[in-house]
N, C-alpha and C positions, 0 to 999 in steps of 0.2 A: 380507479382514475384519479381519486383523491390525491393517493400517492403517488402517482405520474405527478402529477400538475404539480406538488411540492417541491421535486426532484430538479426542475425545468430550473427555477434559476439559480442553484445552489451548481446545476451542472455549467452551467454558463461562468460559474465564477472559476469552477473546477478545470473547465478548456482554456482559462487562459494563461495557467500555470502549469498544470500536468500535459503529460506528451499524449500521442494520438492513439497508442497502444491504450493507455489508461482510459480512456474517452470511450473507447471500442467495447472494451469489454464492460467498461460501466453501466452503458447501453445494453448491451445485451443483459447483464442482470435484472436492469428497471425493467425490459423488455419479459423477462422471464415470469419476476414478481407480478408484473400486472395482469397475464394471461394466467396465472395462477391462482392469486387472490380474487378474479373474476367468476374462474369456473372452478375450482374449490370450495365444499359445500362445508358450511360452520361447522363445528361439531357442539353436539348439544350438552353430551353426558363426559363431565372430565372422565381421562382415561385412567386413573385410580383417585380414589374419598380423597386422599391428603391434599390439601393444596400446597404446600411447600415442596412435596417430593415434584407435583408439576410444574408449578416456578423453576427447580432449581434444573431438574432433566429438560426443560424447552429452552432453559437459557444456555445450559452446557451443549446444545445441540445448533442452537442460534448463532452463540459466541464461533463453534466451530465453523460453521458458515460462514462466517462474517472473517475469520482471521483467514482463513483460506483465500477469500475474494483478494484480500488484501494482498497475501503472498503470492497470490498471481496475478500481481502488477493490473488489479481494478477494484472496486470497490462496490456493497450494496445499497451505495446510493445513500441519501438522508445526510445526517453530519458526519457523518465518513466521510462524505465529498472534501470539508473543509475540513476534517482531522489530517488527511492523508495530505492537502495541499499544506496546511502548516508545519507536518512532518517536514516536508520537502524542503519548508524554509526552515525550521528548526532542527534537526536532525534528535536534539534531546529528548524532543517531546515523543511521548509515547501515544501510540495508534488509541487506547481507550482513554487517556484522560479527557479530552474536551466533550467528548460524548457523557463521562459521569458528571464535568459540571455542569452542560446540558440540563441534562436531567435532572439533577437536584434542583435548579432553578424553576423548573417547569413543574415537578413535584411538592416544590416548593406551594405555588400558585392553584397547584390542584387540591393541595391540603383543605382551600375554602369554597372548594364542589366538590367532591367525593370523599366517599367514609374514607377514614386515616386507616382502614386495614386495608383497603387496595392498595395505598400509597404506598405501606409497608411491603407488599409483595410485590409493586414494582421496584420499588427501592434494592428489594435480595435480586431480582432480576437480573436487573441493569447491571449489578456487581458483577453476580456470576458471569453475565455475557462479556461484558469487556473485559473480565480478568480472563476466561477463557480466550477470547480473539488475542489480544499480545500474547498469551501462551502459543499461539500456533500462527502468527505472525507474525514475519520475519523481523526480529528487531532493527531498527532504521539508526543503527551506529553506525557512525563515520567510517568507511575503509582508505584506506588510502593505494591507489593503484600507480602503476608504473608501467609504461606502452613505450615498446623498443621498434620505431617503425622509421622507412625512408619516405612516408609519405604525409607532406607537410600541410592535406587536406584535412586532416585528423583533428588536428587541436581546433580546426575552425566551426568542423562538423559538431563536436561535443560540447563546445561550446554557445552555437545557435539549437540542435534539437535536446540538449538537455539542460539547458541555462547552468550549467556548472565553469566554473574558473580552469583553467590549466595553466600550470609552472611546466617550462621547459626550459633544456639547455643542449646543448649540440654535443655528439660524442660520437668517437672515430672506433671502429674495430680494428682491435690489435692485430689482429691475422690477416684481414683483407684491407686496409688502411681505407676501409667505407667510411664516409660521411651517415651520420643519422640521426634523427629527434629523438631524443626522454621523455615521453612525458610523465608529466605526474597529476594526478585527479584524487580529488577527494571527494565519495562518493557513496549514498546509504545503499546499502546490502541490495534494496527492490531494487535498485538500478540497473545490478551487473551485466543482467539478460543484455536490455538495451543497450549498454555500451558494448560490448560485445557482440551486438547486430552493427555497429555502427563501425567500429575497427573490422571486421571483417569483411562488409562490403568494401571498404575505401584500401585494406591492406591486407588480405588472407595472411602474408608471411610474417605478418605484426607478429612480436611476442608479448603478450598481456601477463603481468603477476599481481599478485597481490601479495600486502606484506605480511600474508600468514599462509603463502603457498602459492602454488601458481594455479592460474585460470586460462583452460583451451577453448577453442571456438566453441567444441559440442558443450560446453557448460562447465560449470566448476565444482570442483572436487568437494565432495559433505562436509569433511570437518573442518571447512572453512565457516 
């Protein structure tokens, strides 16, 4: 319940910036962890002597947890909430930095209540897990998209449900001497799903690329 009650306004700052997708499933994770950490029973006995090998295996197990949520457009809650809304406005910044200075701050402070060898094994923790989570979440690099559509609802849609800017300019087809909008978006990797729900409600016949291949309704191609 602790960790409900932490989540509550960190999530509020979270819904005013990320979309309702993101909200959704964030929800169901704190949802998940709470009934979890409720009736899940401590364990008493580490599962081997070393404590290093359990540090660094619960944090490579964590980390993947935690990049996963990410890659599927939600998050576990805590300062992920505000990494993943700074992503959004920073696109440079990467998914585990503010969580390591996080903690080092906080580690920092627990240096003068707890023995300095905890500190040190939350310290290899903390690494191993955020260096794991950007390993398996999707790095939030700029892409730049390009939307071939006759439908002038477009630019307005992605521009109110995903606060992103669009450059457009009118262009005729050679063969059918059609009128129709370009657009162009710049846009991090987690996003494509949802723009992609977004052009195909408002244009199924849209044709969506991007500038390292092209992107279909059913999802986009891996080695993008």
């Amino acid at each position: 319940m602790i960790n409900l009650l932490m989540n509550i306004p960190l999530f509020i700052f979270g819904y005013k910036i990320m979309n309702k997708e993101f909200c959704f499933k964030t929800i169901i994770s704190l949802i998940i962890q709470t009934v979890l950490l409720s009736i899940l029973p401590a364990i008493k006995e580490p599962i081997v002597e070393d404590a290093l090998l359990n540090v660094a295996f619960a944090a490579i197990i964590c980390g993947i947890g935690v990049g996963l949520a990410l890659r599927s457009s939600g998050c576990c809650g805590g300062i992920d909430i505000a990494t993943v809304c700074l992503v959004k406005k920073n696109p440079d910044f990467k998914a585990g930095q503010l969580s390591i200075i996080f903690n080092v701050v906080l580690f920092g402070i627990c240096l003068f209540i707890y023995d300095i060898k905890i500190i040190m094994y939350s310290i290899v923790f903390v690494a191993i897990l955020y260096t794991t989570a950007d390993k398996f979440h999707l790095q939030n690099i700029n892409v730049a998209v390009l939307i071939f559509t006759k439908n002038k609802e477009i630019k307005e849609a992605i521009m109110k449900q995903m606060g992103r800017g669009v450059t457009y300019w009118m262009g005729k087809g050679a063969y059918t001497e059609t009128d129709q909008e370009i657009l162009y978006v710049a846009i991090n990797k987690y996003e494509i799903q949802q723009l992609n729900k977004i052009v195909s409600s408002l244009d199924p016949k849209a044709f969506v690329t991007l500038a390292q291949g092209p992107m279909v309704h059913g999802g986009f191609e891996k080695r993008l």
